[in-house]
N, C-alpha and C positions, 0 to 999 in steps of 0.2 A: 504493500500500500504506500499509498506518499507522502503520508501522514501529512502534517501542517506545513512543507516544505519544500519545495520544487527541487528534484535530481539536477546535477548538475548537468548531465548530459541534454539537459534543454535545456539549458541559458538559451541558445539563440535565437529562441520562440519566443519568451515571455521575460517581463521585467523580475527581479527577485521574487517568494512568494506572491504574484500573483492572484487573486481571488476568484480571478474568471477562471484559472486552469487548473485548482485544486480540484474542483470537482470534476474534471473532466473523465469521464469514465471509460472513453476509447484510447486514455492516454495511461490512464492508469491501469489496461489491460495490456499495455504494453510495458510496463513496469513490471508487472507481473512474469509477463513471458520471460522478463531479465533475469526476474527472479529463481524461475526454474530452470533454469541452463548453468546456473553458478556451482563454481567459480568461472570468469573468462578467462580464456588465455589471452595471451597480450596480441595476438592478431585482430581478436574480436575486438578489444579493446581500442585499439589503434584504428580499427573499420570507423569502430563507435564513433571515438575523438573527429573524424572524418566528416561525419555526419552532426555532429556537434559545430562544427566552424564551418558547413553548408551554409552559402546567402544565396538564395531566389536574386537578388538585385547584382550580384557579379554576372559581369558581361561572356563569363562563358558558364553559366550557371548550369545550362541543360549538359554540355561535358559535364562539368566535374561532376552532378550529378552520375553520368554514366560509371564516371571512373570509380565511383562508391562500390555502384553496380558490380563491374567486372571484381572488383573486390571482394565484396559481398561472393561474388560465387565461388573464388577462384581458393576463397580462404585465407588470403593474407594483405597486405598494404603494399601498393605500390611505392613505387622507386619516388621520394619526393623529391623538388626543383622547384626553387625559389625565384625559377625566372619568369618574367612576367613573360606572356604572349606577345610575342614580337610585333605586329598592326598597332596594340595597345601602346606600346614600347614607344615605338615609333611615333605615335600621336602625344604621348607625351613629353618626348623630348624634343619634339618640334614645337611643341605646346611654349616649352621652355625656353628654345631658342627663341622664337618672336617675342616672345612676352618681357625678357627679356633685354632683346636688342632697344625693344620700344621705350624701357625704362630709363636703357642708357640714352638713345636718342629718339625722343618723342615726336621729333619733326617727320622721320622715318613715312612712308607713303608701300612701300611693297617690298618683301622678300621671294623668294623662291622656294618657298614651302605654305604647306596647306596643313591645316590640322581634320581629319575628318571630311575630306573632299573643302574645308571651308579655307581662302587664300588666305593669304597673312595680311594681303591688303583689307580684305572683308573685314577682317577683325580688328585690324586698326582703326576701320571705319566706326567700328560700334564703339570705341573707346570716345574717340572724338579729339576735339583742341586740348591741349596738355594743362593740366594745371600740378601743383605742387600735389593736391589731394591726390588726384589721377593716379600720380604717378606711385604715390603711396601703396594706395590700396592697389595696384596692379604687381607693385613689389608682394604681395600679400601672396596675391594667385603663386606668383612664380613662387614662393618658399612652399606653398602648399603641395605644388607640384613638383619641385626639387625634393623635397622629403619622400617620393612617393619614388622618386631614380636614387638618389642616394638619403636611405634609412639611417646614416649618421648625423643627415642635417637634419638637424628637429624643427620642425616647424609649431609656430607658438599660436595657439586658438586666441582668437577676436571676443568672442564672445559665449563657445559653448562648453558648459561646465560638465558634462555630463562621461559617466565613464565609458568604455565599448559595449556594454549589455545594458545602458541606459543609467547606472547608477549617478544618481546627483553630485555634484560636489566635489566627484574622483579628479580631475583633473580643471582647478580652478584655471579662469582665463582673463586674460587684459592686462596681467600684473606687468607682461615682459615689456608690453607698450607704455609705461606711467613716462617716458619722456615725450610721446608722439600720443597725447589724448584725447588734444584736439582733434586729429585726423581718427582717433580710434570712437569716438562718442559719436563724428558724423558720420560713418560709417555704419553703426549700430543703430544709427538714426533713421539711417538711411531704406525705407521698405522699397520691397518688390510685391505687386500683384499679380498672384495667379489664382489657381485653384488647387485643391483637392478632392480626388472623384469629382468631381463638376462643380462643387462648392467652392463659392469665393475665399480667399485666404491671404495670409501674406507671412513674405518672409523680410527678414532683415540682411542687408546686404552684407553684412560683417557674419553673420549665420551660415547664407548662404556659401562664401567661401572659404568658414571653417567647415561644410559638411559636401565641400566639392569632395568626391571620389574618385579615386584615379582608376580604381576595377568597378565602379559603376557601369551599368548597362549605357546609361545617359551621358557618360563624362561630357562627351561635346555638344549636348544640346545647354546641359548645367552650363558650363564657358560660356557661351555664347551668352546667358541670361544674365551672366555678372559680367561680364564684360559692357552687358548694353548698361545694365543698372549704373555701371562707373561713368556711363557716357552719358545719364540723365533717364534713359528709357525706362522705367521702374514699370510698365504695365506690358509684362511679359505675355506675346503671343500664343504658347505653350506652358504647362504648367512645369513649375522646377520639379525634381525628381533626385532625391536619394534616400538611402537604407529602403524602409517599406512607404516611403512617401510615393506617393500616383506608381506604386509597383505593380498596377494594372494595365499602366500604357507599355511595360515592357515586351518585346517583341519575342521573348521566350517564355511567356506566359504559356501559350499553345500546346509548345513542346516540350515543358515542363506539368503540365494537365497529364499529360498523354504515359508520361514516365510515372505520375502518381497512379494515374489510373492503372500502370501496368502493375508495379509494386501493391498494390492491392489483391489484385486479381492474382498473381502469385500467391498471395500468404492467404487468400482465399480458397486458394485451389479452384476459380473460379476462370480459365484462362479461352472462354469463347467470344467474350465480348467484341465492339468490332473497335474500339480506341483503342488497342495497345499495341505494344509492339513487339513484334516476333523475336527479334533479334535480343534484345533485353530479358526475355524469359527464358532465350536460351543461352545467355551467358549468367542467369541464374543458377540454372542446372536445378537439379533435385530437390527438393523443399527440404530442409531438416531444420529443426528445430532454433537451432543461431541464425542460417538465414533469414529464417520467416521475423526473427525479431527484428534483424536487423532492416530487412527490407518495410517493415511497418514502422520503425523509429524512421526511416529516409520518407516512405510516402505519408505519415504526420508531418512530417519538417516542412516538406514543401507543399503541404497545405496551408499549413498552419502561414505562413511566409506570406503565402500566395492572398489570404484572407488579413492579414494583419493589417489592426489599425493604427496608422501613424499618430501617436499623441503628444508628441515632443513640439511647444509650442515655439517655432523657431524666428515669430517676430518678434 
C-alpha cells in the first residue's frame, strides 16, 4: 500500500504527497505488483530509475520511451550517453552563437545560421533596436543556453524558486542579480500573453527564460516568444510551452497515446486492439511478472504526463 506517502519512483508525476494521487487505486495496484516481485535486482531497478526520469515534454520522448521498452524486454539497461541529439545540438549552439554575437554587437542585421529553419536575421528582427535592457536580458537566454552545452556554467534563475519535482524554495532566485535589479524587477515585470489549453494566461518574461528548455519539444517556438517579449511583442501568437505546460500541443502526443495504449494491452494480455503497435509487443516478449510491472509503471507515466495539470503560477 502507499500509505500517506508517494514512492519515490513517481516523483515525476506528482508534487511531494500529493492528495489527488494517494488515492489513486490503478497506481496503487501497481505498487502492489512491486510488491510481489521483491526483492529487485539492480537491472529492474535501473529499468525503474529509467522510467522514473521519463518526461512526455522531451523532444525525443516517444524514443526514449521505446528505449525503456527494448529494456523492459530484453532484461537489463542500456548503454547510457550523455550526448545530446545532434539537430538538438546543433540548434542550440547556433542558438548561442547568434545570441550571442548580437550581444556583443547589437547593430548586427544577419549571420549564416538558422536556429530551427528560423535565420539569424529573423530573430534579430524580433529583438529589435538595442537598448542597454535588451541587451541584458538577451545575455540571460544565452547563459540559459550555455548551461544546457557546457553543465559547468551554471546558469542563475530570474525569478523561479522552485526545485526539479516542483519543491518550493529549493533553489532561491534573483540573489546572483542584486547589482543589475533594475534590469532584473523589469524583467519580472515584464508579462507575456498567451494561453493554457485555450485559457487566457500569462507569463513573466524573466519566468519565461528561466523555464526555456533546451530538451523541450518546443525549445524554438519558446525563443522565438522571448525573444519577441524583449523586442516589446508581449501578446504571443502561440501559447509558451514547457514541462506539462500546453503538453497537448506536443507533436508526440499521438505517438506517445499509441505506446501507452500498447503497454496496456501487454500487461492486459489484451493484445487485438487496432492502436498498438506490433513491433513494441514484440520486443516485449513474454509477459512475466517484472515486465508486466514495469511496463504498467511506463504506460501510468505517460499518462499521467500526458493528462497533467500545469499549476506553477509563472506570472
Amino acid at each position: 500500500m502507499m500509505g500517506t506517502n508517494l514512492r519515490d519512483c513517481w516523483q515525476n508525476c506528482f508534487a511531494p504527497n500529493d492528495e489527488k494521487v494517494l488515492g489513486d487505486k490503478e497506481l496503487q495496484a501497481i505498487d502492489k505488483m512491486e510488491d510481489s516481485i521483491a526483492p529487485l535486482d539492480d537491472q529492474t531497478k535501473a529499468i525503474r530509475q529509467l522510467i522514473t526520469r521519463f518526461e512526455a515534454c522531451y523532444h525525443e520522448a516517444d524514443k526514449e520511451a521505446e528505449r525503456i521498452i527494448r529494456a523492459t524486454g530484453r532484461g537489463r539497461c542500456p548503454k547510457e550517453s550523455n550526448a545530446r541529439p545532434p539537430k538538438r545540438k546543433k540548434e542550440l549552439q547556433n542558438a548561442n552563437s547568434i545570441l550571442s554575437r548580437w550581444c556583443k554587437n547589437p547593430t548586427i542585421k544577419s549571420m549564416n545560421l538558422d536556429v530551427g529553419d528560423i535565420s539569424a536575421g529573423k530573430l534579430f528582427s524580433f529583438i529589435g533596436k538595442q537598448s542597454p535592457l535588451k541587451v541584458w536580458q538577451v545575455e540571460r537566454v544565452v547563459d540559459r543556453i550555455t548551461e544546457a552545452l557546457e553543465p559547468s556554467k551554471r546558469y542563475h534563475r530570474l525569478a523561479l524558486d522552485l526545485g526539479d519535482y516542483g519543491e518550493p524554495g529549493a533553489k532561491p532566485a534573483g540573489q546572483y542579480y542584486k547589482n543589475d535589479i533594475t534590469f532584473l524587477e523589469q524583467t519580472k515585470k515584464t508579462i507575456i500573453h498567451d494561453t493554457v489549453d485555450g485559457n487566457k494566461s500569462k507569463v513573466s518574461l524573466a519566468m519565461a527564460i528561466d523555464m526555456l528548455m533546451p530538451c523541450h519539444w518546443d525549445f524554438v517556438g519558446s525563443l522565438v516568444i522571448i525573444l519577441k517579449a524583449i523586442g516589446g511583442d508581449l501578446h504571443s501568437d502561440k501559447p509558451y510551452a514547457c514541462c506539462a505546460r500546453n503538453i497537448k500541443l506536443s507533436p508526440l502526443c499521438g505517438r506517445l497515446k499509441i505506446i501507452s495504449n500498447t503497454l496496456r494491452a501487454f500487461c492486459k494480455d489484451k493484445k487485438t486492439a487496432k492502436t498498438l503497435d506490433r513491433e513494441i509487443l514484440a520486443s516485449l516478449g513474454e509477459v512475466t511478472p517484472v515486465k508486466r510491472w514495469l511496463a504498467a509503471s511506463l504506460d501510468k507515466t505517460i499518462r499521467l504526463h500526458l493528462t497533467m495539470l500545469f499549476e506553477i503560477d509563472l506570472s
